[in-house]
matplotlib code that plots the C-alpha trace (Angstrom):
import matplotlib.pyplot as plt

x = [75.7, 77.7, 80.6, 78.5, 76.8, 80.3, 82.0, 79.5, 79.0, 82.4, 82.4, 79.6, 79.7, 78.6, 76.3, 74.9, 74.1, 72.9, 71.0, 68.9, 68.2, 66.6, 65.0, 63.2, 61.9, 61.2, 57.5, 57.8, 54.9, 54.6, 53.2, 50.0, 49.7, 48.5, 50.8, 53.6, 54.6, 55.9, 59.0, 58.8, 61.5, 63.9, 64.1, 62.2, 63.1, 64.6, 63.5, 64.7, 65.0, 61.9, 61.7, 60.1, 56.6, 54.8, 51.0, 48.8, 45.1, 43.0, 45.9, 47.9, 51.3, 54.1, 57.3, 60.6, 58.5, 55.7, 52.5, 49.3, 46.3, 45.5, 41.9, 43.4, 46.2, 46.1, 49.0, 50.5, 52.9, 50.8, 50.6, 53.3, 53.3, 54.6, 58.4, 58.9, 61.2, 58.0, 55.8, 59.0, 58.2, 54.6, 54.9, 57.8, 55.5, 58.1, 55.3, 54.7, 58.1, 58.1, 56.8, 54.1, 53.1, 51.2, 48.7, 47.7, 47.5, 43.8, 44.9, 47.6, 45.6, 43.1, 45.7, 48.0, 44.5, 43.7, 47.2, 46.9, 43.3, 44.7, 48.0, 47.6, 50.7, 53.5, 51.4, 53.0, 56.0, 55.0, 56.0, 59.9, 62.0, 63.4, 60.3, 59.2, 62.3, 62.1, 58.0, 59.0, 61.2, 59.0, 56.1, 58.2, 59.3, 55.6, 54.5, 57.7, 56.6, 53.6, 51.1, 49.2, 49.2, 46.0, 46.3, 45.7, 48.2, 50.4, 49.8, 50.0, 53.9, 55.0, 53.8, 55.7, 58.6, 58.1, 58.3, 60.9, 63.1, 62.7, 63.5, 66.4, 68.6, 71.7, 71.6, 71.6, 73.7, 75.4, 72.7, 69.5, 71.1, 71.8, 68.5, 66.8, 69.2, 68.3, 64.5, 65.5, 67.3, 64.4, 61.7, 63.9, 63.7, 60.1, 59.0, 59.6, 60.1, 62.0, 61.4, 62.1, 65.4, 66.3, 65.4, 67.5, 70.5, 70.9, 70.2, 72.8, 75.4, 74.9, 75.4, 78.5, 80.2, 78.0, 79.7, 83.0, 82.8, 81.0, 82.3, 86.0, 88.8, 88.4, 85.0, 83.1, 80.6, 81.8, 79.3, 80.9, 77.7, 77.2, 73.3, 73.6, 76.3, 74.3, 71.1, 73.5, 74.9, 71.1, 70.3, 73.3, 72.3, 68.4, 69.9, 72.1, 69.0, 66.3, 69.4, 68.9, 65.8, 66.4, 67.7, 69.7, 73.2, 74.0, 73.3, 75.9, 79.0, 77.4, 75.9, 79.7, 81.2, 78.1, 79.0, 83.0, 81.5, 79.2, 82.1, 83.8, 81.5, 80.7, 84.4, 83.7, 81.0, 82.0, 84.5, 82.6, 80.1, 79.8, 80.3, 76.8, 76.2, 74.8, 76.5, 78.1, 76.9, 79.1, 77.8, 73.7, 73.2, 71.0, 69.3, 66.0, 66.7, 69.1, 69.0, 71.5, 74.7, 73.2, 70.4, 72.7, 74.4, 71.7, 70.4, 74.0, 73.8, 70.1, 71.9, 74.8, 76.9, 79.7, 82.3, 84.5, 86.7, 89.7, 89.2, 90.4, 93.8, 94.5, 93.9, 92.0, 92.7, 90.0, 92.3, 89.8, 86.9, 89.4, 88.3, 90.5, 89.2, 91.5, 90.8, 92.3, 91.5, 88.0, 87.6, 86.6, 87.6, 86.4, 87.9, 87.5, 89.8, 87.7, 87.4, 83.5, 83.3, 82.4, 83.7, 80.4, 77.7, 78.5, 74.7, 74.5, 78.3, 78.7, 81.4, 82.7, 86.5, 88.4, 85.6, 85.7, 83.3, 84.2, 83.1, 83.8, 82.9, 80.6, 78.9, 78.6, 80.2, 81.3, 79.3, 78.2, 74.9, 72.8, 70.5, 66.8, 65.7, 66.3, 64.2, 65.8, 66.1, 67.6, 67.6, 69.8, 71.8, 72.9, 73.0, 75.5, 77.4, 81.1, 79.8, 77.3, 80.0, 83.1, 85.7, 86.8, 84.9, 86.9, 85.8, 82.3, 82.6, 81.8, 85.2, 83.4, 80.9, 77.4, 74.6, 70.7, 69.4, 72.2, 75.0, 78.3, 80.7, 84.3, 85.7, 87.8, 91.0, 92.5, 96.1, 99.5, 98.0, 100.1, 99.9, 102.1, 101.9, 103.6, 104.1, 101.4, 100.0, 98.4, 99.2, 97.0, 97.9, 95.7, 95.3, 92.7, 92.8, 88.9, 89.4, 92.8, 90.5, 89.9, 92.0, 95.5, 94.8, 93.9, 95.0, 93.0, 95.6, 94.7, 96.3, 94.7, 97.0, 94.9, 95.9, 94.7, 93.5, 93.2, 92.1, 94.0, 93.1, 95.0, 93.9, 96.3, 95.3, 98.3, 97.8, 95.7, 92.0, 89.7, 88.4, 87.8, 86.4, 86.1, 83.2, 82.7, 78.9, 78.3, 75.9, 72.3, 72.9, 76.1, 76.4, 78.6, 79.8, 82.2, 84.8, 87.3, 88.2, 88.5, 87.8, 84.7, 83.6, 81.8, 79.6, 78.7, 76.0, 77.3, 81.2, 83.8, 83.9, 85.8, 87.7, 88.3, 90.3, 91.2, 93.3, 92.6, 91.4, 88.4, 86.2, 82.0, 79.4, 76.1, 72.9, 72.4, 70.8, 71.5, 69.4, 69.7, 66.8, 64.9, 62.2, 63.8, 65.7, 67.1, 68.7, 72.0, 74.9, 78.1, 81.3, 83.1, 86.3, 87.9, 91.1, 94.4, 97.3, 98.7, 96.3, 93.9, 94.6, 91.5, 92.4, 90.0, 91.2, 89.3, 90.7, 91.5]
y = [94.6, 96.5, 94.8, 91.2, 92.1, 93.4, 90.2, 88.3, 89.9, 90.2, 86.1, 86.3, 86.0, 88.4, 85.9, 85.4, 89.0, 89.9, 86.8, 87.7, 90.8, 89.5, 86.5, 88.6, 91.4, 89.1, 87.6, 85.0, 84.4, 80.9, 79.3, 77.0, 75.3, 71.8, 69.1, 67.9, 64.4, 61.6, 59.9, 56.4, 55.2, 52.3, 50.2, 50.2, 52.9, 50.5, 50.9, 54.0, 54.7, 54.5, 57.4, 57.6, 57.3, 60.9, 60.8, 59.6, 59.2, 61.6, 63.8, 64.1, 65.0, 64.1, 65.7, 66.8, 64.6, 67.1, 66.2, 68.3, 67.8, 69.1, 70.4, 72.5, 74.0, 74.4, 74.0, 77.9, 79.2, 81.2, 79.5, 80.0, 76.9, 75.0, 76.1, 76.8, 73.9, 71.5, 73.2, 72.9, 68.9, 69.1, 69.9, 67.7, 65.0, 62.5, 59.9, 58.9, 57.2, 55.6, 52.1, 51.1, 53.6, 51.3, 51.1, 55.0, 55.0, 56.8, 58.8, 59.6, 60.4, 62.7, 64.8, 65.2, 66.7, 68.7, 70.4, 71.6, 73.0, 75.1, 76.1, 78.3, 78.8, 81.1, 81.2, 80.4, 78.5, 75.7, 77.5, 78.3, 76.5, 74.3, 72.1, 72.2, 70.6, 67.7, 67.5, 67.5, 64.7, 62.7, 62.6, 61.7, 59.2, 57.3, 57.9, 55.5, 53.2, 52.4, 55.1, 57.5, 60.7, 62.2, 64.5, 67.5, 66.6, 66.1, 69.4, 70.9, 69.1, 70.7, 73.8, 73.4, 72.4, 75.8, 78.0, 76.2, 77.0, 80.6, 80.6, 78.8, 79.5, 81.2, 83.1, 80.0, 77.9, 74.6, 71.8, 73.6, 74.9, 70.7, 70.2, 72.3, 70.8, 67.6, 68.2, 69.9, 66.1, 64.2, 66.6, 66.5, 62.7, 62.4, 64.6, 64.4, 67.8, 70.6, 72.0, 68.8, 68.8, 72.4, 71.4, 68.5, 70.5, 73.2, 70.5, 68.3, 71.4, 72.7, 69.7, 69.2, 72.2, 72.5, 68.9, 69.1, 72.1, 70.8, 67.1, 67.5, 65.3, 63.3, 62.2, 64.9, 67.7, 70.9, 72.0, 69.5, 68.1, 64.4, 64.6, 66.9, 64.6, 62.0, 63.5, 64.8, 61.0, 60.2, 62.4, 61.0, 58.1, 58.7, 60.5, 57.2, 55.7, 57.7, 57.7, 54.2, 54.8, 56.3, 55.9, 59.2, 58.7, 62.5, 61.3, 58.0, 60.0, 61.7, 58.3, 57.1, 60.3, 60.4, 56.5, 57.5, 60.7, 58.7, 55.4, 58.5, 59.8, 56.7, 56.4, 59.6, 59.1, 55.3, 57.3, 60.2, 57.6, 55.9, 52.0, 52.4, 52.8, 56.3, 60.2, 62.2, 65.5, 68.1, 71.5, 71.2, 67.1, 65.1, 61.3, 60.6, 63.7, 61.7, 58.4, 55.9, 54.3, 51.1, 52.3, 54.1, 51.0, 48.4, 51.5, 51.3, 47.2, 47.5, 50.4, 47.2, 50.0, 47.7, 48.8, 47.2, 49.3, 47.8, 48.3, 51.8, 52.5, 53.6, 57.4, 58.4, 62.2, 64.1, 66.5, 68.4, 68.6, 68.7, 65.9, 63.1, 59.7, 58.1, 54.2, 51.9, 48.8, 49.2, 53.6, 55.5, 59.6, 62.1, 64.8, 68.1, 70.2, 71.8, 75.5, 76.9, 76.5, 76.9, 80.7, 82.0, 79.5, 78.7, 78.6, 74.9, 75.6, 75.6, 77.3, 73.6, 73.7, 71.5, 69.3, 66.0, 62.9, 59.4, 55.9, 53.7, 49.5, 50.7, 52.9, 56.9, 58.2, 62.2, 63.7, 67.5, 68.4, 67.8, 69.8, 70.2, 73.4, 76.0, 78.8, 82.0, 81.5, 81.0, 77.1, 77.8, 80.1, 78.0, 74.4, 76.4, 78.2, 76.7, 75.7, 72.9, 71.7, 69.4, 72.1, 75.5, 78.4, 81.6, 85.0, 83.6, 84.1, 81.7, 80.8, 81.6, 84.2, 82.6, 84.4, 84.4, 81.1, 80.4, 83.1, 84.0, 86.4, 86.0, 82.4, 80.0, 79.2, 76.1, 76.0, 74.2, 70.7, 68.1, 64.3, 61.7, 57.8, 56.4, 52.6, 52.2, 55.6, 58.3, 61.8, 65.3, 68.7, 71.5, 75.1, 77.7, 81.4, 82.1, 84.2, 86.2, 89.4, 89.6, 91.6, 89.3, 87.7, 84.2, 81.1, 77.5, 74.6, 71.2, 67.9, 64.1, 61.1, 57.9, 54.3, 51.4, 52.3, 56.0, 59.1, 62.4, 65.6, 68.7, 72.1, 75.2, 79.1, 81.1, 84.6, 86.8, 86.0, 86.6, 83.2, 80.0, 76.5, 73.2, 71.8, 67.4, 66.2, 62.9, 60.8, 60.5, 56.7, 57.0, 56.9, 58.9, 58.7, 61.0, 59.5, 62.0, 65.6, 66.2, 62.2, 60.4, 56.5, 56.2, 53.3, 51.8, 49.4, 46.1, 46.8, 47.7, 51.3, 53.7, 56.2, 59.4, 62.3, 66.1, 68.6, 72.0, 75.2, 73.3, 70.8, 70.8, 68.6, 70.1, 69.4, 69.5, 68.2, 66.2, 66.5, 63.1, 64.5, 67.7, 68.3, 66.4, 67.1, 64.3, 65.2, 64.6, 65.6, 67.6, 68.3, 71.8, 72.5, 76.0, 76.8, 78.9, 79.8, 76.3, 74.4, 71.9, 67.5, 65.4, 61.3, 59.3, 55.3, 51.8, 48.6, 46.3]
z = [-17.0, -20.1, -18.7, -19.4, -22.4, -24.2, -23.4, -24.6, -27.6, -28.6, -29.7, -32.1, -35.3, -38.2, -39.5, -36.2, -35.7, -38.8, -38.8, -35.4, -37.1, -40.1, -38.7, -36.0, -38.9, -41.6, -42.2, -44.8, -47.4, -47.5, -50.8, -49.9, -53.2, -53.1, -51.8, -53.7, -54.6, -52.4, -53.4, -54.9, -52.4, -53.1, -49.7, -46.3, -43.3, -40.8, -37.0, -35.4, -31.6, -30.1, -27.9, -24.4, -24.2, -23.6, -24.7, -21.9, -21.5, -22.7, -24.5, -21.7, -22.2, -19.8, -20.7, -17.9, -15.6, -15.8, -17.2, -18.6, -20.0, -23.7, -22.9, -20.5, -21.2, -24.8, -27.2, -26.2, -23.8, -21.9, -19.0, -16.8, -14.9, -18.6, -19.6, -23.2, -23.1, -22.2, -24.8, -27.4, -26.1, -26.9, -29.9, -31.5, -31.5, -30.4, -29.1, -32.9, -33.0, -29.2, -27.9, -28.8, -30.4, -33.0, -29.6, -30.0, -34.2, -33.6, -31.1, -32.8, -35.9, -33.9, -32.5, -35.7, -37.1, -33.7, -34.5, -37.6, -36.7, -33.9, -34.7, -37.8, -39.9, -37.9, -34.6, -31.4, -29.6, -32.2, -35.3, -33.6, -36.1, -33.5, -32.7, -36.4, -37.2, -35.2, -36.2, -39.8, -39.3, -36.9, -38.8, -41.7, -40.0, -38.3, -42.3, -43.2, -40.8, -42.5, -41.3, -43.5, -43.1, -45.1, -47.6, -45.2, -43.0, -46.1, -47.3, -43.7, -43.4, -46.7, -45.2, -42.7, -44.2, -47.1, -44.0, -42.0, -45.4, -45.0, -40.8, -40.5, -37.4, -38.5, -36.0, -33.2, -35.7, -34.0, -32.8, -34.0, -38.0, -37.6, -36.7, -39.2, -42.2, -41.4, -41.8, -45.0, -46.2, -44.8, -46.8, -49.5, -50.0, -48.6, -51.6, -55.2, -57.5, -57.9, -54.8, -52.6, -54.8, -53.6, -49.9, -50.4, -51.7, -49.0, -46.6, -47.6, -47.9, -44.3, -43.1, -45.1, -43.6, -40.0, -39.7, -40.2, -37.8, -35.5, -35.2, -33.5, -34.2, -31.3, -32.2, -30.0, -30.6, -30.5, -27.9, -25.2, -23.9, -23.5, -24.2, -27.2, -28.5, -28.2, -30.0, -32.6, -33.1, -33.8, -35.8, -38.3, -37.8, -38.8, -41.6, -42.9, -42.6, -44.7, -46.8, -47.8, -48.7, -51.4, -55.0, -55.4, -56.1, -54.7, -51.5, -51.6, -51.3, -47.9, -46.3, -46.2, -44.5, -42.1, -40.9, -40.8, -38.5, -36.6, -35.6, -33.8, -32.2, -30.7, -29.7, -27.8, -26.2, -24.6, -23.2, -21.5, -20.5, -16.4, -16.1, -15.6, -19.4, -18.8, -19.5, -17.5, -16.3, -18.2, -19.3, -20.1, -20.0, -18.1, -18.6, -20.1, -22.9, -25.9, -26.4, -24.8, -25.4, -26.1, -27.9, -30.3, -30.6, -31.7, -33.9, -35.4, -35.5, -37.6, -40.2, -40.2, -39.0, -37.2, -35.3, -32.2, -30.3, -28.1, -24.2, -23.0, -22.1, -18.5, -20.0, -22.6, -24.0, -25.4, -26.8, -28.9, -26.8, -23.4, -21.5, -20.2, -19.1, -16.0, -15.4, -12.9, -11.5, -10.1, -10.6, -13.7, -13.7, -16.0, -16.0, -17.6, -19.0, -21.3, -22.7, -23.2, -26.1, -29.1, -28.7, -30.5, -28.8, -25.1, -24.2, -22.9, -21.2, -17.4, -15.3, -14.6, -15.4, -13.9, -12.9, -12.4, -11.7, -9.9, -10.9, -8.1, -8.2, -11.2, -9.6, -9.4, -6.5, -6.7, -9.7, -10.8, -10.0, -13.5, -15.0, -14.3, -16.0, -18.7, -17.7, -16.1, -13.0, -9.3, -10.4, -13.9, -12.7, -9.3, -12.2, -14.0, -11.3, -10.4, -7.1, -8.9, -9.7, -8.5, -8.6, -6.7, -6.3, -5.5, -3.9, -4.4, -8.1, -11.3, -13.1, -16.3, -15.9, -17.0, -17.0, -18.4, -19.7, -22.2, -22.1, -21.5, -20.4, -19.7, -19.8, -18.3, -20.0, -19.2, -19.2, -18.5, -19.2, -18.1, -17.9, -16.6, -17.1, -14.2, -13.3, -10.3, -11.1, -13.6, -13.2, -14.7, -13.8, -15.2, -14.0, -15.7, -15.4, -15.4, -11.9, -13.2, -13.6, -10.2, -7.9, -7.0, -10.2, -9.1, -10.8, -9.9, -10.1, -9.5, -9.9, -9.9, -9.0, -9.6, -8.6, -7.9, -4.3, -4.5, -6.0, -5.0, -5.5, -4.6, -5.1, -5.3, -5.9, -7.4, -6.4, -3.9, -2.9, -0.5, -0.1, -2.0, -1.2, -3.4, -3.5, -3.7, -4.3, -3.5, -5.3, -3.5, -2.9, -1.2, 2.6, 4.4, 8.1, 10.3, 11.7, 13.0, 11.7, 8.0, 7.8, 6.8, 6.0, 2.5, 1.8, -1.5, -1.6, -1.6, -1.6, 1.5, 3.5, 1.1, 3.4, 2.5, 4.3, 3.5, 4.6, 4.6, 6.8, 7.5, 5.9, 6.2, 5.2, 3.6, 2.6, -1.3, -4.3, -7.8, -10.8, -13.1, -15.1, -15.9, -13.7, -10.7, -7.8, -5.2, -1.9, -1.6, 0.2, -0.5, 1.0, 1.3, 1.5, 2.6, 1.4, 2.0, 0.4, 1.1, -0.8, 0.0, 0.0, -0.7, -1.0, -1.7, -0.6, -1.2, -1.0, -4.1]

ax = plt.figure().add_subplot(projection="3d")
ax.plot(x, y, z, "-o")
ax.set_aspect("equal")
plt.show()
């Protein structure tokens, strides 16, 4: 456990710990003066992304395909049967800004009041700066779209946004000091006066240099998760929106670097994305979380943010972020060759290097497991273990050592990346030395030839080791069929038998599970490969 907690601590920075340390001991004394001013605003808030509907009934909420009733659970976490994450949920208030939500105006009314009744100012989950963040912004947001929030909520929001000021997350930094910044900006146009102006200003500068850190040269988030990427491309795009709002000129000169930001990102994420128009499952990302591709898009289209990109290349190189996109004929491979990263904020990072998942005929066919929960337990720790994944586990260890909810130890280093364009085929070679501690010093080496027919995988361990296996997880709606040793049929709905054969010490197929969304687990299946010193094949053939 010292050995954990030293190599996890080592990557912090100052600020960060510092930061803890004051945020946990400080109790801010937050001015309650009357509300301030609303902002004469110069044009219209267009139509954000509607979110998913999560207010039911009679104040039910349904959130990670869980649901609860108000009346009986209360807006705390002290019921154990409701993670913090799903409270978090409860208490964004995302089910202002989702369909229909013109349908549940009284409700909607009723249980803005209900909150500000029972959750007195710094009491509770619901006061973590996180979820006040995105409440600041959503109710700003249903007010825009002509609603009207009373003057007690109005005076609660500025309340909120007074002691949101005085907690921001230095300590976290990344998604949530992005989060809390941009709550600062929406405040700081919502309002008018001096204070809004200073909310405005040291919203606008953390986002100035929290962006340009955390937005890569390739176009992706720092964190290197599909679903955080994507909420961090909305939340640029909300912000070019309330932008427009607005008739202060300090805030043209940052509306055109958000849109030259946000046109990469996009870039990025077509890339990381299935045929199916969805993400893949990289570090902490699941569906049903961020919005989609296409929702992005038309949100883009309203904000006449236009872009066209040219169709991919046969590989697309991620440099930054370390993922590489392989593309043939009728088969999409993502591949990753990514560090944890960043250094001093690996909480949403997996032990997945060297990863990979398989597009076949549009469709998913090998993919990592998902994600389905945050708490700390047996579930996290197995969703971010190397053997969740679509890679090689050796001596029954993680190839970076995760641990808790959100930490970790040593890391994975990917090395030695190579890649060849080849006339009928497309070669990557990457090894990582995330097992080198152990004893014989272990090195994972694997290599992808893609055609047009195949997919080929071979693993090789450099060094001494006790045992290791690779591990292949099959999507839940593929069918798979024996047909001889270390050779199996694979069946796609409504396209030909896919063979695919292995050689190794011994291949076996087990039961498992994929989780496309939090809160849900499908049966599924999963092969495992043992390995030697001589390496492991695994081809994967279909017909043109």
């Amino acid at each position: 456990m010292i050995s954990l907690y030293f190599h996890t601590l080592k990557y912090l920075k100052l600020k960060q710990i510092y930061g803890r340390i004051l945020f946990n001991i400080s109790k801010p004394q937050i001015n309650k003066e009357p509300v301030l001013s609303l902002m004469a605003l110069k044009n219209n808030f267009c139509l954000p992304i509607a979110h998913k509907k999560s207010l039911r009934g009679n104040y039910v909420f349904c959130f990670l395909n869980k649901c609860g009733s108000l009346s009986k659970i209360g807006w705390q976490n002290d019921n154990n049967n409701y993670s913090k994450l799903w409270r978090y949920n409860q208490h964004y208030f995302d089910d202002l800004t989702s369909k229909d939500s013109f349908k549940r105006k009284k409700k909607h009314i009723n249980l803005l009041m209900r909150w500000v009744k029972e959750n007195p100012v710094g009491v509770g989950v619901g006061w973590d700066s996180y979820p006040t963040s995105l409440r600041i912004v959503n109710w700003i947001k249903w007010s825009l779209s002509k609603n009207i929030l009373t003057r007690t909520l109005l005076n609660n929001l500025v309340i909120q946004v007074r002691w949101l000021n005085k907690r921001l997350e230095w300590h976290i930094l990344g998604n949530h000091l992005l989060s809390n910044a941009k709550a600062l900006v929406f405040a700081g146009i919502f309002f008018s006066g001096e204070e809004a102006n200073i909310w405005l200003s040291k919203g606008l500068k953390i986002l100035e240099n929290e962006l340009t850190e955390q937005i890569l040269s390739d176009g992706g988030n720092f964190e290197r998760s599909p679903m955080y990427h994507s909420i961090v491309l909305e939340d640029l795009l909300d912000l070019i929106n309330i932008s427009r709002t607005s008739n202060k000129n300090i805030l043209r000169k940052h509306e055109n670097r958000w849109i030259k930001i946000a046109i990469k990102m996009f870039r990025w994420l077509e890339a990381m994305n299935h045929p199916d128009g969805k993400i893949s499952f990289f570090n902490d990302s699941a569906l049903g979380i961020a919005p989609s591709l296409n929702d992005l898009r038309l949100y883009a289209s309203r904000l006449n943010i236009n872009f066209k990109f040219s169709k991919f290349n046969k590989i697309i190189n991620l440099f930054d972020t370390g993922y590489i996109r392989m593309t043939s004929k009728d088969a999409v491979v993502l591949l990753d060759t990514a560090p944890i990263g960043p250094d001093y904020l690996p909480g949403h990072a997996h032990a997945d290097t060297l990863s990979f998942e398989l597009s076949l005929f549009g469709q998913r066919l090998f993919v990592n497991s998902g994600t389905s929960d945050y708490g700390n337990n047996p579930t996290r720790q197995y969703e971010r273990s190397t053997k969740a994944h679509n890679t090689v586990v050796v001596n029954n260890r993680n190839s970076s050592e995760v641990w808790g909810s959100f930490r970790v130890a040593r890391r994975a280093n990917p090395i030695n990346l190579i890649i060849k364009k080849l006339k009928n085929e497309t070669i990557v070679s990457c090894s990582h030395d995330g097992y080198k501690h152990l004893i014989g010093k272990p090195v994972h080496k694997r290599i992808w030839k893609l055609s047009n027919s195949s997919l080929i995988i071979k693993d090789y361990i450099k060094g001494s080791f006790r045992d290791a296996f690779a591990y292949f997880y099959l999507h839940p709606s593929i069918k798979i069929k024996e047909s001889g040793k270390n050779n199996w049929k694979l069946k796609i709905k409504n396209f030909p038998l896919i063979s695919l054969n292995v050689k190794c010490v011994s291949s076996k197929l087990e039961q498992s599970y994929y989780s496309p969304e939090f809160g849900k687990k499908i049966k599924s299946q999963r092969l495992k490969l043992e390995i030697d010193n001589q390496g492991s094949y695994f081809i994967i053939s279909w017909r043109n």
